[in-house]
N, C-alpha and C positions, 0 to 999 in steps of 0.2 A: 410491396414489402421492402425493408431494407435490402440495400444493395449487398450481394455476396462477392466475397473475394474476387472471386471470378468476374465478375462483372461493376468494374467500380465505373460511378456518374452515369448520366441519363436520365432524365424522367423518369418519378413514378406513376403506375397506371392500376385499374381493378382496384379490389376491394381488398384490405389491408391484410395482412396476414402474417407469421411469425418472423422473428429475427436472425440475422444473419450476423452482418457484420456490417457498422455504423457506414459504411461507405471508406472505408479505409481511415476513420476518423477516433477510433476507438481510444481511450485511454490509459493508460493502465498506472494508476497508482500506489503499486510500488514493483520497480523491478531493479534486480541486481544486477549490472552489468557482467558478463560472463568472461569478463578480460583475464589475464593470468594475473594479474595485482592482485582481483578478486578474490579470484578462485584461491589463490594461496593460502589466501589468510579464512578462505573457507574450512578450507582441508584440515587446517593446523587448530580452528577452531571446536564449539561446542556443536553448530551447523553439521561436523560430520555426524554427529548421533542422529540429528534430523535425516539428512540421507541413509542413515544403516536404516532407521524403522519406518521411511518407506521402501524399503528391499532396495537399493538405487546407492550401493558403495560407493560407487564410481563413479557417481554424480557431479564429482563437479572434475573432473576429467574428462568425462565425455563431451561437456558443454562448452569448453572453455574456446575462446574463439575473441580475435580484434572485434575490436567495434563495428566496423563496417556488418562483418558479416551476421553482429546483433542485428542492424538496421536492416538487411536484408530479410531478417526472420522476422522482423516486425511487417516492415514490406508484404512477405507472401501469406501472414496470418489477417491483414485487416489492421493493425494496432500503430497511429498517427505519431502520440506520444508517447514518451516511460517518462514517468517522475524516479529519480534515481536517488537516493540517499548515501550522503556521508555514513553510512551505519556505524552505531556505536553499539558493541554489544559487550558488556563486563563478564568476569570469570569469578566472582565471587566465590569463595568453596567450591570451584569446580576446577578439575585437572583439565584444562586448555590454554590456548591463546586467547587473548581478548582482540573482537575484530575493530577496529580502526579504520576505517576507509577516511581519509582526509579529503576536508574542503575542495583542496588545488585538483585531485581526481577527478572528483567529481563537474568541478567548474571547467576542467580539460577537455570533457566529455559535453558537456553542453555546447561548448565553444566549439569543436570539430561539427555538432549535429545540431545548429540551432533548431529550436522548434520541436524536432525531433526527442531532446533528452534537458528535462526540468529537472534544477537541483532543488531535493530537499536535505535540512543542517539534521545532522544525528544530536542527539540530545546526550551529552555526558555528566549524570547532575555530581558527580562531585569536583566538576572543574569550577563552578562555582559564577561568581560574576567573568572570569576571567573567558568561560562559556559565553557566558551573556553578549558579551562584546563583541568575540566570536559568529555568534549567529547574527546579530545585527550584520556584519560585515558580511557573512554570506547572504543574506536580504538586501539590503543598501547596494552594496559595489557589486556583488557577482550575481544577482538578479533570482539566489533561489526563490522556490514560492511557496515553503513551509518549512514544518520541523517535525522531527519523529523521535519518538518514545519508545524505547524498547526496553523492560524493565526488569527483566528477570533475573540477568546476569548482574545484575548491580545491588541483587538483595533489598530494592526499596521499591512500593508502589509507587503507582502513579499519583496518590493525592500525597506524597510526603514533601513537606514543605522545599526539601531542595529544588525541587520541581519548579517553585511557584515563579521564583524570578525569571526562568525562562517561560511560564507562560504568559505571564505578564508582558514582558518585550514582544514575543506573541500576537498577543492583543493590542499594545502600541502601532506594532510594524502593520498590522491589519491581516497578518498571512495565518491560516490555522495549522494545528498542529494534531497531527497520526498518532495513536497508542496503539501499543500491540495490547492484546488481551486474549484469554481464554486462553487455553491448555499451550505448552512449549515444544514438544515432541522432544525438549532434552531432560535429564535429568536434573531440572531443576525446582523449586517448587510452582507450583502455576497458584498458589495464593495470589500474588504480585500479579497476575493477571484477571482476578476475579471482578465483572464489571461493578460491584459495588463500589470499586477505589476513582472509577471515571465519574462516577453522578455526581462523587464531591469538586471533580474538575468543572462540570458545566455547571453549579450551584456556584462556585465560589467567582466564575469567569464566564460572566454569561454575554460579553462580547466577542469572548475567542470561539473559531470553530474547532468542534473536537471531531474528528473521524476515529471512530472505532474498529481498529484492523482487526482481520483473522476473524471474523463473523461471529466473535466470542466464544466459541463453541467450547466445552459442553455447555454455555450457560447464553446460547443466543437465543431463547426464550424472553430472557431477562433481559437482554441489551435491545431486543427488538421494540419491549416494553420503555425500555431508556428513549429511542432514538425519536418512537413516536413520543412522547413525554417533552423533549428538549429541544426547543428551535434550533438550537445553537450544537447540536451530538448529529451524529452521520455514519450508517455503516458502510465497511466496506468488505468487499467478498473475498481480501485477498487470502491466500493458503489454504484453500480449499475449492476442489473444482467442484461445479455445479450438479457433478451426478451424486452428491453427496450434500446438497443442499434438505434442509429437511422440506416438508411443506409447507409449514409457517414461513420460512423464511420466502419462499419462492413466494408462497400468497403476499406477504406484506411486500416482495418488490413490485407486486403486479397493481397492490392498490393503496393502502394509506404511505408505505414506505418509497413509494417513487419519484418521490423529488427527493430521497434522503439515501439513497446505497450509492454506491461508487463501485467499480467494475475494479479490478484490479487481483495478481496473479502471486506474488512475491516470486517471480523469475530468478532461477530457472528450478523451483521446488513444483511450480506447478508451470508448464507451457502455455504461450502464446496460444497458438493454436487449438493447444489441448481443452482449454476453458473453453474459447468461441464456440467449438465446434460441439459443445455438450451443450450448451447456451442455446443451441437451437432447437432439441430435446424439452426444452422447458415451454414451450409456444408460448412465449412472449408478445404482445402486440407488439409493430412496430413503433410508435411513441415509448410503451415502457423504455423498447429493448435501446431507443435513442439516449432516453434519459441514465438510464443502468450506464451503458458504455461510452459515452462521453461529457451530454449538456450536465448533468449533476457536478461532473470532475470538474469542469470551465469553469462553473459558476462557484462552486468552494473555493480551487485554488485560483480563480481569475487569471483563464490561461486566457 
């Protein structure tokens, strides 16, 4: 079986059996670093409604912690890499902050951890080409290996044309690009997440990869329908641990969806360790549980 925490490298031996944890290889495509930069602009953000309605006030207090000691929680859970995002999250009609994590954060955090912490550019579509530029520059010079969408706070979906020149550079640079979708847990509207606005990104962009965050739920029915449908569309598991997977989705990771899901936590709303360890609950073959928590991630973002 997969190598467990406990026990990383070694031959394997016997007859294959459920999944553990990739050999320490695991990836998690998308995790917020837990720095105080972060966490501030957490706090002061929409994010804190996120933490009141999972019971978890405190949440990004309790978490908050240098980097190293992120890497060390990655360390003892199994998890190789974090793809970390610029996040861009807007405040449209909403009483908060809008979160900003910047390029240089982020590219500071990969450069102390190479290997360890991949930047992805946050997508802010009303900065316009001046965007565009932008993310080339975090692709080009500072070596991120996507872009991310997060669309709810900015009042526009994902197929609205402001969209489209960053996907476009997208598909130029060759790096694909994360949408959040399905419901927000803030008080915003979750229309702007409904996977109907994504089938028009992979119809119009059928060289970019699209990864579909947050498992679209309540409408991962319908995105599972997408992902089998679109060479070029990908789920991924993030914001939702796996004891809350329904059984459709768990089947399609086990057979037509398993070169297509991607492992991933949105840290620290869901734990490292917390996900792995329900992960095993699910008896995964050992191939799925490889492909689930890291060859899918590689081979999207060509880590």
């Amino acid at each position: 079986m997969l190598t467990s925490r406990s026990r990383r490298g070694g031959p394997r031996s016997g007859p294959r059996e459920v999944v553990s944890v990739a050999d320490g290889d695991a990836v998690d495509v998308w995790c917020n670093p837990t720095t105080p930069t972060w966490m501030e602009q957490f706090r002061r953000s929409a994010f804190q409604e996120t933490a009141d309605v999972i019971n978890e006030p405190d949440l990004f207090d309790r978490v908050e912690c240098p980097l190293d000691e992120l890497v060390d929680r990655m360390d003892r859970a199994g998890v190789g890499t974090a793809l970390v995002p610029s996040l861009k999250f807007g405040d449209r009609d909403h009483a908060s902050t809008p979160v900003d994590i910047s390029v240089e954060t982020v590219r500071e955090a990969c450069e102390t951890y190479p290997g360890r912490f991949e930047g992805v550019f946050g997508i802010d579509p009303t900065t316009g080409m001046e965007g565009v530029r932008a993310l080339e520059r975090a692709v080009v010079e500072d070596g991120f290996v996507g872009a991310m969408v997060v669309p709810y706070g900015f009042g526009l979906p994902p197929n609205h044309r402001r969209y489209y020149p960053f996907y476009a550079k997208c598909a130029e640079l060759d790096v694909p690009v994360s949408i959040q979708i399905g419901h927000t847990a803030v008080k915003m509207s979750n229309d702007y997440g409904h996977p109907e606005h994504i089938e028009d990104v992979c119809l119009e962009f059928p060289d970019l990869d699209v990864i579909a965050l947050n498992i679209g739920w309540p409408w991962t029915r319908e995105v599972i329908a997408q992902v089998w449908t679109y060479p070029n569309l990908y789920l991924a598991t993030t914001g939702h641990a796996p004891q809350y997977w329904e059984d459709e989705l768990v089947n399609f990771v086990r057979n037509r969806g398993r070169d297509k899901v991607l492992w991933g936590t949105n840290y620290p709303f869901i734990r490292f360790d917390t996900s792995l360890d329900q992960l095993e609950d699910l008896n995964l073959m050992d191939d799925v549980g490889r492909k689930l928590l890291s060859q899918n991630a590689k081979a999207v973002y060509g880590l």
